[in-house]
MMTF fields as JSON, N, C-alpha, C and O atoms, coordinates in Angstrom:
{
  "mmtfVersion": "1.0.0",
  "mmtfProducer": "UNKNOWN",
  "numBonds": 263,
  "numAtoms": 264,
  "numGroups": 66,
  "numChains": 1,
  "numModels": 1,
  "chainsPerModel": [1],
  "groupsPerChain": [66],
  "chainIdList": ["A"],
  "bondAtomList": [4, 2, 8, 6, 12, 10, 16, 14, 20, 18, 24, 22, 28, 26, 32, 30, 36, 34, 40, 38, 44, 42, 48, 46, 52, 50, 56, 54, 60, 58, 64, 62, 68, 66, 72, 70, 76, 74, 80, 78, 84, 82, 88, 86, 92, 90, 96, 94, 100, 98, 104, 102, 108, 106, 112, 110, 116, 114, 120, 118, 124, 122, 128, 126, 132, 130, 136, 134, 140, 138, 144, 142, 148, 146, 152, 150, 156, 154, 160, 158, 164, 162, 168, 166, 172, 170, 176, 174, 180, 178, 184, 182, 188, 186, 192, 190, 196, 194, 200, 198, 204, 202, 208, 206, 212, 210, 216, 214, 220, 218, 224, 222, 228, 226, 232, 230, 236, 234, 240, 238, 244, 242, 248, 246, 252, 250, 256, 254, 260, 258],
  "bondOrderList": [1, 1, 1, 1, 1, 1, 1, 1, 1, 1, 1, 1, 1, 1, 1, 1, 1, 1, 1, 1, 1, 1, 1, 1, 1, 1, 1, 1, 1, 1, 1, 1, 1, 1, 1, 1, 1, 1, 1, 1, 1, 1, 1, 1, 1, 1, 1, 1, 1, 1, 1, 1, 1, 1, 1, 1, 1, 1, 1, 1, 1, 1, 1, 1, 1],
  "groupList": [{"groupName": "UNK", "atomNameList": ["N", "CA", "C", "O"], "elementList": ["N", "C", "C", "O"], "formalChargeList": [0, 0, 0, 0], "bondAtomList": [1, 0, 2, 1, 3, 2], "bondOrderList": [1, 1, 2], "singleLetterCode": "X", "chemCompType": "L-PEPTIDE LINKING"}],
  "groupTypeList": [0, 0, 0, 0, 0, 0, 0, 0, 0, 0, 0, 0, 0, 0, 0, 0, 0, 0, 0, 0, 0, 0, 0, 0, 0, 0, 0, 0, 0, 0, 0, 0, 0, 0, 0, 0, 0, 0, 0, 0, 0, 0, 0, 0, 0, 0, 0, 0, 0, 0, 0, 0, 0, 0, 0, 0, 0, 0, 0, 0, 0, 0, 0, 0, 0, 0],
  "groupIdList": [1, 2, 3, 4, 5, 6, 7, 8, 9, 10, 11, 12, 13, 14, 15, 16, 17, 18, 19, 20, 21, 22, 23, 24, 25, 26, 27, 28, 29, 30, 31, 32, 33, 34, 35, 36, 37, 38, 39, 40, 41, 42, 43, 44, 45, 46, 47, 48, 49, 50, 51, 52, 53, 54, 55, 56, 57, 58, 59, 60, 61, 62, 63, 64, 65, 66],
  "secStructList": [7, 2, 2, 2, 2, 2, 2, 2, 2, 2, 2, 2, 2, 2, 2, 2, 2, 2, 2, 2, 2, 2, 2, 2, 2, 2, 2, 2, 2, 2, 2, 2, 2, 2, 2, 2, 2, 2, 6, 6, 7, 2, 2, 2, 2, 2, 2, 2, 2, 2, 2, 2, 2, 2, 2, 2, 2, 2, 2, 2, 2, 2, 2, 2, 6, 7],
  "xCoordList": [-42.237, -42.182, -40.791, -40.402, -39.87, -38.922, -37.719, -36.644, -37.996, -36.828, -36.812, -35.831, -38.804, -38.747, -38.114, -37.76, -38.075, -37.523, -35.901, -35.317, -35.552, -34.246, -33.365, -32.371, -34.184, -33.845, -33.798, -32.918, -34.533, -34.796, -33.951, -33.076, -33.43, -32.347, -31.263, -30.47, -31.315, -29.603, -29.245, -28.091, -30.483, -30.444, -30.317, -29.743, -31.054, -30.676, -28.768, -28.115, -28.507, -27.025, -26.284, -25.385, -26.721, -26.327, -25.551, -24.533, -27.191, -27.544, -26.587, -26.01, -26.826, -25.904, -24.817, -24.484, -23.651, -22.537, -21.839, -20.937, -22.523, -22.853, -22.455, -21.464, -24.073, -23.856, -22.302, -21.687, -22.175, -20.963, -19.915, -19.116, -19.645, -18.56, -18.098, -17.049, -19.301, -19.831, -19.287, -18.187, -19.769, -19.48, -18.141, -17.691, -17.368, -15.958, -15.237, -14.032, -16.14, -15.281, -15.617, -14.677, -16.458, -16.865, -15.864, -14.797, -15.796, -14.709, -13.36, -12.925, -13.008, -11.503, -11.849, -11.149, -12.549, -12.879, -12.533, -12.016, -13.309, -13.343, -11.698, -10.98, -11.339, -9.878, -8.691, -7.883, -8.779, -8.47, -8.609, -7.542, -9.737, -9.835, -9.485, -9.087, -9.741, -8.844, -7.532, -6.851, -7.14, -4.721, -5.242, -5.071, -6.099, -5.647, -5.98, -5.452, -6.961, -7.029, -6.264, -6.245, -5.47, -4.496, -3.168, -2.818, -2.528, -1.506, -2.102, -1.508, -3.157, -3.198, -2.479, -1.931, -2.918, -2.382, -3.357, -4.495, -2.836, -3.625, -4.179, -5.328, -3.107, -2.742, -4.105, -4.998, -3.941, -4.646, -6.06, -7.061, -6.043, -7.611, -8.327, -9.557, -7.436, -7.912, -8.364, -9.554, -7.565, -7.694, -9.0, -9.967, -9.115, -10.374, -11.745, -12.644, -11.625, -12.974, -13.285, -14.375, -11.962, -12.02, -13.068, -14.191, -12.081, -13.346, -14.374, -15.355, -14.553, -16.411, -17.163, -18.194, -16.569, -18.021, -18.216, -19.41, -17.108, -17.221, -17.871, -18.097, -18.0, -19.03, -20.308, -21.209, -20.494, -21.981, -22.428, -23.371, -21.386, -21.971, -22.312, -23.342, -21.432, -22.145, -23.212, -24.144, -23.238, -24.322, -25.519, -26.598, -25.529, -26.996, -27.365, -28.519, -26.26, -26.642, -27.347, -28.504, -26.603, -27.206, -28.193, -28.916, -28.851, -30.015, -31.437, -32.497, -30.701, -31.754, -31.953, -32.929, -30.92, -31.161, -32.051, -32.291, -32.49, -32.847, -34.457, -35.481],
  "yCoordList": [23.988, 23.373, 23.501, 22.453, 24.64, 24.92, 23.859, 23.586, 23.559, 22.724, 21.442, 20.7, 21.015, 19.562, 19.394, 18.312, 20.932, 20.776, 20.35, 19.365, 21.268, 21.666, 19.924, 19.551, 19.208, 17.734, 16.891, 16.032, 17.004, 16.206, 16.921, 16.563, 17.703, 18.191, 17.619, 17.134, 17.757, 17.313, 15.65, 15.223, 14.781, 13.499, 13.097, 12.053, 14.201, 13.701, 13.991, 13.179, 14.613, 15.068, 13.905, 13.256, 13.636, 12.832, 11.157, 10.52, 10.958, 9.888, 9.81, 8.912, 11.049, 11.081, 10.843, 10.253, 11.339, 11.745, 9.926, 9.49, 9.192, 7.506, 6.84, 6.263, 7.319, 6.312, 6.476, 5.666, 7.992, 8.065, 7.556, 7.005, 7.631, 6.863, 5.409, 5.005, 4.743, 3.063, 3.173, 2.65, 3.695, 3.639, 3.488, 2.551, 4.719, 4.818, 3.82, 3.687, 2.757, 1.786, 0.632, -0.163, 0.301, -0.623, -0.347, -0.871, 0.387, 0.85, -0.035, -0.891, 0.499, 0.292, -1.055, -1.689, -1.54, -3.345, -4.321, -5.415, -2.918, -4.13, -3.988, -4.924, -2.73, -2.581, -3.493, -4.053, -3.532, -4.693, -5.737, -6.31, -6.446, -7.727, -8.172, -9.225, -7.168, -7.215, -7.35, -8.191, -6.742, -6.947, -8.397, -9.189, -8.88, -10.011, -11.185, -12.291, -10.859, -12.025, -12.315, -13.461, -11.143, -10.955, -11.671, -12.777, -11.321, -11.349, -13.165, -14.24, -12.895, -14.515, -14.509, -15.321, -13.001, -13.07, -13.499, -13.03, -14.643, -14.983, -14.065, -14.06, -13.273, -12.263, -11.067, -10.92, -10.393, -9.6, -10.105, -9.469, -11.8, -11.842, -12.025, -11.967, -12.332, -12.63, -11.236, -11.123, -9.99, -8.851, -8.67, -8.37, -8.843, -8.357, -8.372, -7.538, -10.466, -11.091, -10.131, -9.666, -9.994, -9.404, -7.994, -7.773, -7.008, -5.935, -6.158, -5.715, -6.711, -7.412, -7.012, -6.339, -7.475, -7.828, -7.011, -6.813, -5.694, -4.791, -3.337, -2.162, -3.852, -2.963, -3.324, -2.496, -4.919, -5.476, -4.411, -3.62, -4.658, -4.243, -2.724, -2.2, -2.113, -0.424, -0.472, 0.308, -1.457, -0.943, -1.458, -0.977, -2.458, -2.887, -1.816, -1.621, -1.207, -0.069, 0.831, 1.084, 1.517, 2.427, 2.304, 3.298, 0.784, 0.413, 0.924, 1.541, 0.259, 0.689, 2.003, 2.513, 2.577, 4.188, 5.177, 6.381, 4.076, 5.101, 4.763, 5.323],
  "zCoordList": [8.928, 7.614, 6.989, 6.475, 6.903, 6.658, 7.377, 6.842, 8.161, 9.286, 8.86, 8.809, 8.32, 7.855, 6.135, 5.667, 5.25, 4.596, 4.587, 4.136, 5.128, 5.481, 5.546, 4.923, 6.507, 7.143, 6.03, 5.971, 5.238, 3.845, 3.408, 4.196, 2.753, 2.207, 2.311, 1.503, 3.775, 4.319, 4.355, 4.343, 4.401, 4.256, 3.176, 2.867, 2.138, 0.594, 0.142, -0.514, 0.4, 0.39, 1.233, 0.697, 2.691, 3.071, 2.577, 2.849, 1.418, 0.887, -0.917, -1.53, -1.142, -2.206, -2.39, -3.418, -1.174, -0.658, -0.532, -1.248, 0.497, 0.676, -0.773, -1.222, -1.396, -2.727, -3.937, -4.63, -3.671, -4.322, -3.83, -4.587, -2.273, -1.688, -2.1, -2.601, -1.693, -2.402, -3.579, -3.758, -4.366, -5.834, -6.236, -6.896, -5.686, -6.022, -5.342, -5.553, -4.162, -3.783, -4.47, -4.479, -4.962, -5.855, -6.863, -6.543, -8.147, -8.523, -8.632, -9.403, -7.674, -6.899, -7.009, -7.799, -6.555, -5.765, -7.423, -7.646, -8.571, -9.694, -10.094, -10.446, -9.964, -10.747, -10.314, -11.056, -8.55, -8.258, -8.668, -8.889, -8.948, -9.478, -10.977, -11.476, -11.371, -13.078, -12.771, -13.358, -12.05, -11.699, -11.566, -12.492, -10.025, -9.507, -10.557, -10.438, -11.68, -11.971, -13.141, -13.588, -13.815, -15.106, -13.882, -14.293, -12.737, -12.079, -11.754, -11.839, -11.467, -10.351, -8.576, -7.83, -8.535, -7.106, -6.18, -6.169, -5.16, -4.214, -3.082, -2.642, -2.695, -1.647, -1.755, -0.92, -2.906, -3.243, -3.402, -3.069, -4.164, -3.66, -2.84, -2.85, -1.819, -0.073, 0.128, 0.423, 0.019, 0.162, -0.459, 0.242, -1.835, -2.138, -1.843, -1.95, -1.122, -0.74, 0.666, 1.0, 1.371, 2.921, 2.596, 3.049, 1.464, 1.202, 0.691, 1.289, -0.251, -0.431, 0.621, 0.625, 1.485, 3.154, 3.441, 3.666, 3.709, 4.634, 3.106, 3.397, 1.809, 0.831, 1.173, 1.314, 1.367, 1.359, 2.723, 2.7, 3.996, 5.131, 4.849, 5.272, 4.156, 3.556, 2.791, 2.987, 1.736, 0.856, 1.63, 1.285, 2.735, 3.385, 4.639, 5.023, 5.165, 5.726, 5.162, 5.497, 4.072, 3.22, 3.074, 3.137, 2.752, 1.858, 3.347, 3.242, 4.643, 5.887, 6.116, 6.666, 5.64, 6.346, 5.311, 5.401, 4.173, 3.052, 3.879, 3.488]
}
């Protein structure tokens, strides 16, 4: 019983650890988009759409492993 606790523990930490990661990249993703859209840089918003995908592809992982 202790071991199945233990596992849940560590997945919840696991899971926490994730969502905060996400988070602080989401974050970043919007602060970016405030420069790019005050600047009007093209460059940077290519950059930004490129990271979009690869948050969606984290946060839909995340979302399976929960």
């Amino acid at each position: 019983m202790t071991d199945s606790i233990n596992l849940v523990q560590k997945k919840r930490a696991q899971l926490q650890s994730a969502i905060g990661d996400l988070g602080t990249r989401v974050i970043h993703a919007l602060q970016q988009s405030v420069i790019c859209l005050k600047t009007h840089d093209l460059a940077l918003a290519a950059q930004i759409i490129a990271a979009d995908a690869e948050l969606t592809n984290s946060a839909e992982h995340l979302n399976n492993s929960v």
